[in-house]
GUNUBA-644303 format. One record per residue (C-alpha): residue number from 1; residue in three letters; chain; y, z, x. Coordinates in pm, 1 decimal, decimal comma. Layout:
// GUNUBA-644303
REC  resi  resn  chain        py        pz        px
REC   NUM   ALA      A         Y         Z         X
...
***
This chain:
// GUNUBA-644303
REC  resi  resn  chain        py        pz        px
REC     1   UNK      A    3886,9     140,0    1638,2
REC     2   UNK      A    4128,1     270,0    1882,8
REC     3   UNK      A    4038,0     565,9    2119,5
REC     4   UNK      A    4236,0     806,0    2172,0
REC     5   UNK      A    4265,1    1068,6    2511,8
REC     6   UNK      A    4207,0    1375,8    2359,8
REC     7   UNK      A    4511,6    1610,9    2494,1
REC     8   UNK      A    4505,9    1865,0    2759,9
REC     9   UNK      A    4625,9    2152,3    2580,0
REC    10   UNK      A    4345,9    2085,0    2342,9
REC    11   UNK      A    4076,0    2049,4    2601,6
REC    12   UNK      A    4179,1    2364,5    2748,2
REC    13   UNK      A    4214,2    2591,6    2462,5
REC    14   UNK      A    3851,0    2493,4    2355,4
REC    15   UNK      A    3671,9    2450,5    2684,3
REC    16   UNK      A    3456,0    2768,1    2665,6
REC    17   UNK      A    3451,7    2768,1    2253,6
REC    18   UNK      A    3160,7    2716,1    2055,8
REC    19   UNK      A    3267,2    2392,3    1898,1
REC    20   UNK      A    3494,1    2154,7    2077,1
REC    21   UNK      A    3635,3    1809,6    2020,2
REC    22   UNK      A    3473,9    1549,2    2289,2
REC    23   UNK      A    3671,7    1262,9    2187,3
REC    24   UNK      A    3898,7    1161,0    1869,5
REC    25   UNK      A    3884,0     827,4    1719,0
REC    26   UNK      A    4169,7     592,6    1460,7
REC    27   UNK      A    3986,9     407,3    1222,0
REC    28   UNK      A    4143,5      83,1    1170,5
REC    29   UNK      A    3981,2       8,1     801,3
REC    30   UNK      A    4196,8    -316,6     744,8
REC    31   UNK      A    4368,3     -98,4     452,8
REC    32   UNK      A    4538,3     243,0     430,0
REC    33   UNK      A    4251,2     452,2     343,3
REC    34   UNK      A    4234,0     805,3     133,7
REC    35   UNK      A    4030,3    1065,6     129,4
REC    36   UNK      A    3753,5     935,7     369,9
REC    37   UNK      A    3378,4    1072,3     353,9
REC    38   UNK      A    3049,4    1012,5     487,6
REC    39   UNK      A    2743,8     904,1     281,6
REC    40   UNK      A    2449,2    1140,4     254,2
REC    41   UNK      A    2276,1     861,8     526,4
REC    42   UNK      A    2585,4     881,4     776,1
REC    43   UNK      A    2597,2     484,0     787,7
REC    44   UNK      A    2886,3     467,4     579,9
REC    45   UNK      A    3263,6     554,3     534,3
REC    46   UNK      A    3354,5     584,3     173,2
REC    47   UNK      A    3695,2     610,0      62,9
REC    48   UNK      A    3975,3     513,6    -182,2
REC    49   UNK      A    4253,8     244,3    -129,4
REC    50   UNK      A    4534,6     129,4    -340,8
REC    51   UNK      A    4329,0    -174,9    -480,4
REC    52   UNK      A    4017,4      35,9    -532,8
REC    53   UNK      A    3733,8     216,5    -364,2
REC    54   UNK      A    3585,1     136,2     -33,1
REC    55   UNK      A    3252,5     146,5     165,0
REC    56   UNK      A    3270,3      77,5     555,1
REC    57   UNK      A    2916,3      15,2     703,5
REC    58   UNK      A    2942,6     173,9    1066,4
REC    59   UNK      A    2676,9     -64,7    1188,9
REC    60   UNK      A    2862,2    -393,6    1120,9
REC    61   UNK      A    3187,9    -247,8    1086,2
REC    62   UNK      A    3274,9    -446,7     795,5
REC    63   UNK      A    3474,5    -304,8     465,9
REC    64   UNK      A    3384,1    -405,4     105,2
REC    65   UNK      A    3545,0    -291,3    -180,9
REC    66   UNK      A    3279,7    -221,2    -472,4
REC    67   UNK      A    3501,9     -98,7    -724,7
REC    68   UNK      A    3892,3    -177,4    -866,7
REC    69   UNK      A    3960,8     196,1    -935,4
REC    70   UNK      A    3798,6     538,0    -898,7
REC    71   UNK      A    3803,5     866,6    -741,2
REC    72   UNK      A    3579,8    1094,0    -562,0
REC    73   UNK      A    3282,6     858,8    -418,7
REC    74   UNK      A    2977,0    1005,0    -315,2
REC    75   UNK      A    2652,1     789,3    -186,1
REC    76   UNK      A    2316,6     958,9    -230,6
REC    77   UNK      A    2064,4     856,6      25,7
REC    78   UNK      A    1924,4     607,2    -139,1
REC    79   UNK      A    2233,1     435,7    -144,2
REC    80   UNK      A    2374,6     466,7    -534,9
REC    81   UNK      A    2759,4     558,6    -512,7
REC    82   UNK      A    2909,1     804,3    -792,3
REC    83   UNK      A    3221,8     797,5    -885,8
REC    84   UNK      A    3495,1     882,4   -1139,4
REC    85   UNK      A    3746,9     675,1   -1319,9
REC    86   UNK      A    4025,1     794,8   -1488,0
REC    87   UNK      A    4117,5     687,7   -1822,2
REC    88   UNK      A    4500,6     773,2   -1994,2
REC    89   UNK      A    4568,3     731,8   -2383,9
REC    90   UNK      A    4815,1     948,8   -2568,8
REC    91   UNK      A    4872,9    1211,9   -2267,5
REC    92   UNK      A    4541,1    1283,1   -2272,7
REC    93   UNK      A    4258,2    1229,8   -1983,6
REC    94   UNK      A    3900,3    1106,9   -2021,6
REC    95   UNK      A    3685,6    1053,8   -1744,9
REC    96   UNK      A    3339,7     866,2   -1721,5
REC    97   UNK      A    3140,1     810,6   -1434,2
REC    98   UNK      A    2954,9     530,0   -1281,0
REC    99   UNK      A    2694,4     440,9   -1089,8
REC   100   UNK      A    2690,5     158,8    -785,2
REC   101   UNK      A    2354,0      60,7    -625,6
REC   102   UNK      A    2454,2     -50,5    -317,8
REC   103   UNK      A    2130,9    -232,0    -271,4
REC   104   UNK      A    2053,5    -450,8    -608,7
REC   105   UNK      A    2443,9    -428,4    -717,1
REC   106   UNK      A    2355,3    -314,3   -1043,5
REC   107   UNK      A    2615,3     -70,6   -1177,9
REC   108   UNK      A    2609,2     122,5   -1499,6
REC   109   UNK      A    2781,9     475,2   -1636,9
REC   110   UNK      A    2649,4     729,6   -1757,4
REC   111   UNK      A    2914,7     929,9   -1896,2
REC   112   UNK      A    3169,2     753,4   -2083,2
REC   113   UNK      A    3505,4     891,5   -2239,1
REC   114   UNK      A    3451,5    1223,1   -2201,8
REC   115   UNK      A    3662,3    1510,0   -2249,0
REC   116   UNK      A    3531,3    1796,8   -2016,1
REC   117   UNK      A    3726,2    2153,3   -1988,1
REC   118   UNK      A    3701,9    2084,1   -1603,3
REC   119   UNK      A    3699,8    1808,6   -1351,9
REC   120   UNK      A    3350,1    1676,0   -1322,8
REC   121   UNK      A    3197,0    1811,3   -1006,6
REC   122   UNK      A    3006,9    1485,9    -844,7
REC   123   UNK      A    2716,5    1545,6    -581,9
REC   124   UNK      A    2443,7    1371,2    -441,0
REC   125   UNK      A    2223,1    1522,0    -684,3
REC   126   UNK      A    2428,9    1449,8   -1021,2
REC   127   UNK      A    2767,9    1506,9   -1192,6
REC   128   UNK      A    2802,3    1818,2   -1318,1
REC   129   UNK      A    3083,2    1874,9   -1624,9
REC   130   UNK      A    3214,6    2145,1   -1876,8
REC   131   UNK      A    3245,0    1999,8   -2201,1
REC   132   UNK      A    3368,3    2233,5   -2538,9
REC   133   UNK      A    3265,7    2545,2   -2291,8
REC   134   UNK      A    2892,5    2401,4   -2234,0
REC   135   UNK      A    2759,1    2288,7   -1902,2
REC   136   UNK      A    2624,6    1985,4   -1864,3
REC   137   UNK      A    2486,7    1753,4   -1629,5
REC   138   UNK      A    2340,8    1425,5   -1490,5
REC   139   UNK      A    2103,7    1424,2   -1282,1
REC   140   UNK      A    1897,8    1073,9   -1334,2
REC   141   UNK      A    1880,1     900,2   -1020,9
REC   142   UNK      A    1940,4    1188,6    -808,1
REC   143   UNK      A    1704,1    1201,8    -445,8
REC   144   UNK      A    1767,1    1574,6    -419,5
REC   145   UNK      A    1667,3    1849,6    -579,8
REC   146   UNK      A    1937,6    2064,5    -781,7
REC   147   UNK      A    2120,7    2334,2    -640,3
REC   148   UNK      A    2395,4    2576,1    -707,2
REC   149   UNK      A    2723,4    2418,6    -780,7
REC   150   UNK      A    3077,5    2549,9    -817,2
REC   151   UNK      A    3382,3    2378,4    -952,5
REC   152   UNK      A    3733,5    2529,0   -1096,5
REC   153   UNK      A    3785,2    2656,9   -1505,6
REC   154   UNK      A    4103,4    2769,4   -1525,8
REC   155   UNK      A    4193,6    3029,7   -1290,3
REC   156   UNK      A    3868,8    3086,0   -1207,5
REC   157   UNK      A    3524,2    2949,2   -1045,2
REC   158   UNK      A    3177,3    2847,4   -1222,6
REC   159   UNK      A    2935,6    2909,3   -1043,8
REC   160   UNK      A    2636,2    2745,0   -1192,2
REC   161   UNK      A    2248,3    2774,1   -1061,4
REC   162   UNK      A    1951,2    2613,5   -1237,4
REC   163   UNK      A    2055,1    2677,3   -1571,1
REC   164   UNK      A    2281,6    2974,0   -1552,9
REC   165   UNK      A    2621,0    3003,4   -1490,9
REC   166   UNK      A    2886,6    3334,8   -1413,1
REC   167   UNK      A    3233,5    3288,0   -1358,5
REC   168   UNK      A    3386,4    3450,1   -1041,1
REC   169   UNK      A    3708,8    3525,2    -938,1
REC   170   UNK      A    3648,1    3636,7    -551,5
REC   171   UNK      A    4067,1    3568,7    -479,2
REC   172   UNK      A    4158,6    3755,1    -788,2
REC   173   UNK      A    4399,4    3643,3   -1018,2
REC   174   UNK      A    4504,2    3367,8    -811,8
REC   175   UNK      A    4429,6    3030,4    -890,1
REC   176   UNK      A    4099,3    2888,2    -742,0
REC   177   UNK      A    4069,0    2568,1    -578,9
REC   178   UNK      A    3777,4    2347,7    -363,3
REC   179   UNK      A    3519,4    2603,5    -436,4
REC   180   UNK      A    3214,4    2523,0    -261,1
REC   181   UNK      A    2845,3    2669,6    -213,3
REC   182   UNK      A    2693,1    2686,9      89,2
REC   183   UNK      A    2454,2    2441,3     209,5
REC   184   UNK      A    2147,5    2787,3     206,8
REC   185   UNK      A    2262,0    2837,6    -172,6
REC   186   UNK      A    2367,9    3189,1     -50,2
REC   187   UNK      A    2729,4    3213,7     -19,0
REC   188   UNK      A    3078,4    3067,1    -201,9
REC   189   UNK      A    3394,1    2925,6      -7,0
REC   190   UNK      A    3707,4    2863,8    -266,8
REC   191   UNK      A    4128,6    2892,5    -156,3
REC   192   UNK      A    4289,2    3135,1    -344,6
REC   193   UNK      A    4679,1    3028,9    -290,7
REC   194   UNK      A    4689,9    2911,7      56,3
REC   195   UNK      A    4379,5    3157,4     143,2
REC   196   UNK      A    4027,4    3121,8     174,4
REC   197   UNK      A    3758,8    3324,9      72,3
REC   198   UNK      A    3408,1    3341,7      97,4
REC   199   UNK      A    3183,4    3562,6    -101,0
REC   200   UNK      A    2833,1    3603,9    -144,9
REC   201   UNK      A    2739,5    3441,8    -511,9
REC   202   UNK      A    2773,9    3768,1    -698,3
REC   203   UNK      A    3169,9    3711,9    -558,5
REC   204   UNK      A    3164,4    4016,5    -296,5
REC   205   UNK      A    3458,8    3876,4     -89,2
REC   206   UNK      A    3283,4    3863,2     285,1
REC   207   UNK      A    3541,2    3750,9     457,8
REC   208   UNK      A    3894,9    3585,7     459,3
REC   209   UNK      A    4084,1    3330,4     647,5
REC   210   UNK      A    4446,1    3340,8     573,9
REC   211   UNK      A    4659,1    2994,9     579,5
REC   212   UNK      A    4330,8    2773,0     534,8
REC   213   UNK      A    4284,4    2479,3     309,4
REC   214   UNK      A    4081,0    2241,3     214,3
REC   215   UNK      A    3719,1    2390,4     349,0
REC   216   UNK      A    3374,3    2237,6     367,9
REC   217   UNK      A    3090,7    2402,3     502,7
REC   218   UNK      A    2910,0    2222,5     772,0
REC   219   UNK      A    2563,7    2072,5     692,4
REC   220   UNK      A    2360,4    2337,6     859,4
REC   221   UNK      A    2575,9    2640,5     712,8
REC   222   UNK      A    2672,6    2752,8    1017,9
REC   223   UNK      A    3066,8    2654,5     998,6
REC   224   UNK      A    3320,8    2604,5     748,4
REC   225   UNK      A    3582,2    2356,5     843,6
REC   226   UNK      A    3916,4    2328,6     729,8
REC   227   UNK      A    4294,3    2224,3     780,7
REC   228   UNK      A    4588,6    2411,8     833,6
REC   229   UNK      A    4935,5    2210,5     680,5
REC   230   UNK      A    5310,1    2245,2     725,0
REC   231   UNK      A    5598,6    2122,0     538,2
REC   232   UNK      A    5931,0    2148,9     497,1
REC   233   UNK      A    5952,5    2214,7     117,0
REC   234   UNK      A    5898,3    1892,0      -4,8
REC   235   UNK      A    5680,8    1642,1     217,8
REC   236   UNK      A    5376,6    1774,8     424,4
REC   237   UNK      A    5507,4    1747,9     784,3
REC   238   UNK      A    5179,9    1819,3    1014,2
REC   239   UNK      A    4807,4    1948,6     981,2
REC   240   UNK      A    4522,2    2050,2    1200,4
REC   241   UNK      A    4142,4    2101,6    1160,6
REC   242   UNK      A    4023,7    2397,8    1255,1
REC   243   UNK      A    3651,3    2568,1    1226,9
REC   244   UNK      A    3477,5    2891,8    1151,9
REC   245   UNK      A    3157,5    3047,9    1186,8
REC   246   UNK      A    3008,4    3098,6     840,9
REC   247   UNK      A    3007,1    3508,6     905,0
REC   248   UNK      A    3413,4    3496,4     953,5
REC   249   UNK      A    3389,7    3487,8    1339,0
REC   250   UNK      A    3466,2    3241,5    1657,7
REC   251   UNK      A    3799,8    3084,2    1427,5
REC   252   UNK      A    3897,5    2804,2    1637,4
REC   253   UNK      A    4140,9    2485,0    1670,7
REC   254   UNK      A    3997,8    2130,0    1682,4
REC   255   UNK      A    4327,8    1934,3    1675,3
REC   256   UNK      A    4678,0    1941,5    1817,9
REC   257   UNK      A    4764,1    1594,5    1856,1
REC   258   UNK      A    5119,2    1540,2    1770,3
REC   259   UNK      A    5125,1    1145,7    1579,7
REC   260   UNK      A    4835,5    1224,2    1374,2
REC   261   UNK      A    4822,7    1396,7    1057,7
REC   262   UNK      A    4463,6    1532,1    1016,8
REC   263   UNK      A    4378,6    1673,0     696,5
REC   264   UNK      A    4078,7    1742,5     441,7
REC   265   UNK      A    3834,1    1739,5     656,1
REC   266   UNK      A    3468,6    1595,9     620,7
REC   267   UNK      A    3138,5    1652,6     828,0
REC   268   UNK      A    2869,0    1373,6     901,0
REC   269   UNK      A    2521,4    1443,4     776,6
REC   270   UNK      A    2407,0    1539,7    1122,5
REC   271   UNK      A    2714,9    1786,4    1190,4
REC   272   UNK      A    2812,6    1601,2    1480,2
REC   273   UNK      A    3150,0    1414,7    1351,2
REC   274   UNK      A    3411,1    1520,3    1103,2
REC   275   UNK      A    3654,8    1253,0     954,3
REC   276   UNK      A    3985,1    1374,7     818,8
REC   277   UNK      A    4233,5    1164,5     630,9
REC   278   UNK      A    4525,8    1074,3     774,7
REC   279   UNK      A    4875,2     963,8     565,5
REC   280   UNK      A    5015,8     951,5     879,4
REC   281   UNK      A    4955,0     560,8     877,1
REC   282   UNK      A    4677,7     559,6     667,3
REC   283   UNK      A    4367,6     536,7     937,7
REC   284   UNK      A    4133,3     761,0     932,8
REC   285   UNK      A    4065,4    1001,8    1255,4
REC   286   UNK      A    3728,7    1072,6    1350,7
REC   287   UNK      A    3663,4    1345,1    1551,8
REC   288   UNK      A    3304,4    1369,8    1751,1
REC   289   UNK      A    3179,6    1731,6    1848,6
REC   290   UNK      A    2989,5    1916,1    2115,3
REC   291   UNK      A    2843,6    2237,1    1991,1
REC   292   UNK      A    2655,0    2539,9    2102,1
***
């Protein structure tokens, strides 16, 4: 881990906001790490490699791989890891899902081969699919209770909540992308283009940020973070994080640091951190917050 002085132009642009950056971590995970998250506990740092899928424990600061391929990992709080893995035969894409208890190393799937209309939407407290226009879902194992979900069909968002579903289409006929429900079960967040939107979950467009990416609402509901990209037309040449209150207001800049890259940002259980991937050179950057 290296630390990093967080820049002056930074600390001065946020000093009186409601969310600054106190300090800004590199993660050196031994291996050029994707897509980093946190599991539901905060211990760990799961993300996706070239030889596989990774879990660093934060305590020991040790990384084991615990699987050869996958996407999308996400460890409940009892410590079993979801994930996804891709299979290709004839142009076409099944996926099936598997299961990784992190405690008795037993692993096992529970949906194999499928087909589904939609990529599987993996949470904490199941998988959730589209398969020959029917929802389904998994939820054995789960430690939480289910709650709304929302994941892309088409052009369009499913929004589906304890046995029904609607499909919305709060950024019009633009294509949807990393639609998200709050963490109340009140409101959506999706990108419409390079947009984002968030409506209330009959799709009433609330608000919009424009040139925002990428967005996950923080664990209390009281932010959405997300990253603002550049490129120059064919390789993504910079990114920030940035944050907004959940009712459109106090928009603000975390990052301006000019050798990282940060991008798709996560938030720790406890809203304190967020960890963005960074292709950069591949190391994570962690970035710990004070807030108001």
């Amino acid at each position: 881990m290296k630390r990093l002085a967080v820049c002056l132009f930074l600390l001065t642009a946020v000093l009186f906001a409601e969310v600054r950056v106190s300090g800004i971590d590199v993660l050196d995970l031994g291996t050029d790490a994707l897509l980093p998250q946190f599991s539901a506990d905060g211990r760990y740092i799961l993300y996706g490699a070239p030889d596989g899928l990774y879990m660093y424990d934060r305590q020991t600061a040790v990384s084991s791989r615990f699987a050869e391929s996958g996407y999308d990992p996400v460890m409940d709080e009892a410590g079993v890891i979801r994930y996804r893995i891709d299979h290709y035969e004839r142009g076409h894409r099944t996926s099936t899902i598997a299961l990784y208890d992190t405690k008795t190393l037993d692993r096992a799937y529970v949906l194999e081969g499928v087909r589904p209309d939609a990529m599987p939407k993996i949470t904490d407290h199941g998988v959730y699919y589209v398969e020959k226009n029917t929802i389904k879902s998994e939820t054995l194992r789960a430690t939480r209770p289910s709650k709304p979900v929302a994941f892309v069909l088409g052009n369009s968002v499913v929004l589906y909540s304890y046995g029904t579903s609607r499909i919305l289409q709060p950024a019009g006929d633009r294509p949807h992308i990393w639609p998200s429900v709050s963490p109340q079960g009140d409101k959506l967040c999706v990108v419409g283009g390079n947009d984002m939107y968030v409506s209330d979950l009959s799709g009433k467009v609330l608000f919009t940020v424009a040139d925002a990416r990428a967005p996950q609402w923080s664990p209390d509901g009281r932010w959405i973070a997300f990253m603002r990209d550049t490129d120059d037309g064919h390789v993504i040449t910079g990114s920030d994080i940035y944050v907004v209150r959940a009712d459109g207001s106090a928009l603000t800049r975390l990052t301006a640091t000019e050798d990282l890259m940060e991008m798709y940002p996560q938030w720790s259980p406890d809203g304190r951190q967020i960890i963005c991937d960074n292709p950069a050179d591949g190391r994570p950057v962690l970035l710990t917050l004070e807030m108001q």
